[in-house]
C-alpha positions, 0 to 999 in steps of 0.5 A: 870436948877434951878430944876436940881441943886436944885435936884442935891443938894438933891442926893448930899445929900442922898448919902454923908451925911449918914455914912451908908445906913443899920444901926442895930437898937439897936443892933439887936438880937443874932439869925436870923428873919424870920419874921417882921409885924408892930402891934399897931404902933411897929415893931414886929420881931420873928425868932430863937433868945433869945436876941434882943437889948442885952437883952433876949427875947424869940424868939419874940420882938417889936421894937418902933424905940427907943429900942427893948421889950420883949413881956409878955415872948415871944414863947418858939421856933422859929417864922416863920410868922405873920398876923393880924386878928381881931386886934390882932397879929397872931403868927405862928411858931414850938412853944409849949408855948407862954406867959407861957401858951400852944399853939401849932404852933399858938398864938394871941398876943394883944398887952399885954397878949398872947392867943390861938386860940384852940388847935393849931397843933395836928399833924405835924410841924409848921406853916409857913404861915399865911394870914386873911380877915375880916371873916377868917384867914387860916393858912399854914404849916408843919401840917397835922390836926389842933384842931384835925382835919386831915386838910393836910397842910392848915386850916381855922378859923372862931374865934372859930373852925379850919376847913379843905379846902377840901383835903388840900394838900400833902405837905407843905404850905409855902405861902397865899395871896389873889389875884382876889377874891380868896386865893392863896397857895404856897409850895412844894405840886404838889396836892391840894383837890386832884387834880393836882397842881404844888406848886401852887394852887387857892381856890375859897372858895369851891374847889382847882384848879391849876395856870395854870401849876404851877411852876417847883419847891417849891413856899417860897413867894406870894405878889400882885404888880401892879395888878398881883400876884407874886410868888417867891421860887425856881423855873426854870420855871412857866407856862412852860416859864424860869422864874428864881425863881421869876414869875407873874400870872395875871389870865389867865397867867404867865410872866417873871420878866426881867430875875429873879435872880440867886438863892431862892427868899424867900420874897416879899414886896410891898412898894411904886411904887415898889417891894422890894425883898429878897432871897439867891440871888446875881444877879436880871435882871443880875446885882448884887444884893445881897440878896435884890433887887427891881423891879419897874414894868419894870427893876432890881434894887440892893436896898440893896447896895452902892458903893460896900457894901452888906450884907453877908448872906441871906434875909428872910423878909421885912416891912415897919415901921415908913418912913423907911424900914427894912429888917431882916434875916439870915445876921449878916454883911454890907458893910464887917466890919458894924454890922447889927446883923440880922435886918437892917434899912435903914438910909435915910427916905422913902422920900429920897430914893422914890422921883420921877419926875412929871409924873407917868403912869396916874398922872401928877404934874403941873407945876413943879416948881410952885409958890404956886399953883399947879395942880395934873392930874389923869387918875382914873379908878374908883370912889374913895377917894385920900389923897395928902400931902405935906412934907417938907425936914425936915419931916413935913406935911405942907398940907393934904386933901382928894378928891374924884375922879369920873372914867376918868381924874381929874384935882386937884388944889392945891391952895394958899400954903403960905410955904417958897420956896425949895423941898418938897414931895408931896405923893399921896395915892391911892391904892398905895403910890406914891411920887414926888419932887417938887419945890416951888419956 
């Protein structure tokens, strides 16, 4: 009963005692983001705008959680996307400058001083999708050659030359991800390396093949979310199965996401246990959600709204920065009459909103309450290295420490803990971010 109160309290807290769920972080920016990465310990947005924080700046700008800045004169034209490479920021987009200087679609960004990564795009449009491993960084788009060369819609570069993979495609590419091993690409092609691929296709680091039957329509999003790869876009059907614009391949098939949503799915964000969705949408697993949602694995959950309110125009991107999420796009309104001009940060700390019971799947906290010791059980299917910390109300960590778990079942004490009594949060980093309420009593 203790643990039911105390809890009680907490909710009581998190929904009462903030005036507002999305709050417009400094006032957000006069055109809509299309894009959002967090770079150097900034949140960095680039869209179709030229003011951000009611000061000018050009099309991109970061955001320290205090105020928005410009970034050494910014693009000269829309931004799409970002990915890091190498530790810089890549830059892509339908732009001809950056920074003062030439840079066709694509531009690195260090942090102070822009800079080009060859001749950019040679032919076509811009570049819409962006995704980089240590070696290489590949790039996707409206483009049909890169630094010269005829690349059809997809390149790779090696930190000194742009190269094709095979025949490319015969549409746009709006979409990478690694899953497997492998580079994905989404789109609206039905051919990759000349073979056929419906919106959808698998490089294996030699040849392009096809995702089972693909997906009945463009693919906008590709995100990997509890061991499987999700695609979302603007589709019926994925594998020949009704999928409504949001659907999971895990190698060998495709699946449903519950019943899926009602219109486009344009992004996919993985943060925490969960899936965290955004698109032109109202409804997700049938129940209303408007323009961002998330999916816990299991079931549809609205992420966006609370008693009623929601924003008013579509969602194009979603980043975690700082404890707290934010969500950008075309919207300009929440809750009817609250300015969010284009990006929103949720008001109530990751912590609060992310706080879970005392079993999850393979991991179990014990006992809970406890008295200054406690245990954490984990069914690990690997050998591999875990942080647990432990976070006061107030947001301070007031224990940290690595352990090394081996394959099978880890039983980890946590002992002699000298805090006050109350709620704290106790986050176990994996592969993934996992996060319990717990009870010192």
């Amino acid at each position: 009963m203790k643990t039911l109160t105390l809890i009680s309290c907490l909710l009581f807290h998190t929904f009462f005692c903030y005036p507002q769920i999305w709050e417009s972080p400094g006032g957000g920016t006069n055109g809509d983001v299309n894009a959002l990465k967090t770079y150097k310990g900034k949140l960095i947005a680039g869209g179709y705008f030229t003011g951000a924080g009611y000061s000018p700046a050009n099309y991109v700008a970061s955001w320290n959680d205090t105020s928005w800045n410009t970034m050494s004169g910014g693009v000269n034209s829309t931004v799409k996307y970002f990915c890091e490479y190498k530790n810089k920021l890549i830059v892509g987009g339908g732009f001809t400058m950056a920074g003062g200087i030439p840079a066709s679609n694509i531009a690195t960004w260090d942090g102070s001083v822009w800079g080009t990564l060859g001749s950019g795009v040679t032919a076509g449009a811009a570049v819409a999708a962006l995704v980089a491993d240590s070696a290489y960084l590949y790039a996707g788009g409206g483009f049909t050659a890169m630094g010269g060369i005829s690349t059809n819609f997809i390149a790779q570069w090696d930190g000194s030359a742009w190269t094709p993979l095979s025949a490319g495609f015969d549409n746009a590419v709006y979409a990478l991800a690694f899953y497997g091993g492998a580079l994905y690409a989404g789109g609206a092609f039905t051919t990759a390396g000349g073979v056929a691929a419906n919106f959808i296709a698998k490089w294996d680091g030699t040849s392009w093949s096809p995702v089972g039957t693909g997906t009945s329509h463009n693919v906008y999003s590709l995100e990997v979310y509890g061991g499987e790869l999700y695609a979302g876009g603007f589709f019926v059907t994925a594998g020949g199965i009704t999928v409504n614009q949001i659907s999971k391949w895990n190698g060998s098939t495709w699946s449903t996401v519950g019943i899926g949503t009602n219109a486009d799915v344009l992004t996919l964000k993985t943060i925490g246990s969960n899936l965290y969705v955004g698109g032109n949408f109202t409804m997700a697993g049938g129940i209303y959600a408007p323009f961002v949602a998330k999916w816990n694995g299991t079931a549809w959950s609205d992420a966006g709204s609370i008693a009623g309110s929601q924003f008013n125009l579509s969602l194009n991107a979603i980043e975690f920065y700082n404890n707290h999420i934010y969500c950008a796009g075309r919207f300009d309104q929440y809750a009817l009459d609250t300015a969010v001009n284009h990006i929103a940060k949720w008001s109530i700390p990751f912590t609060g909103i992310e706080a879970y019971t005392s079993q999850q799947d393979n991991l179990q906290v014990y006992p809970n309450p406890f008295n200054g010791s406690f245990t954490v059980q984990v069914n690990s299917l690997k050998a591999t290295p875990v942080n647990i910390e432990l976070m006061s109300m107030l947001g301070s960590v007031v224990f940290s420490h690595e352990y090394y778990l081996v394959e099978g079942i880890n039983k980890i004490p946590i002992n002699n803990l000298h805090f006050p009594p109350g709620l704290y949060f106790l986050k176990f980093f994996d592969e993934q971010l996992r996060i319990f309420l717990i009870v010192n009593n």
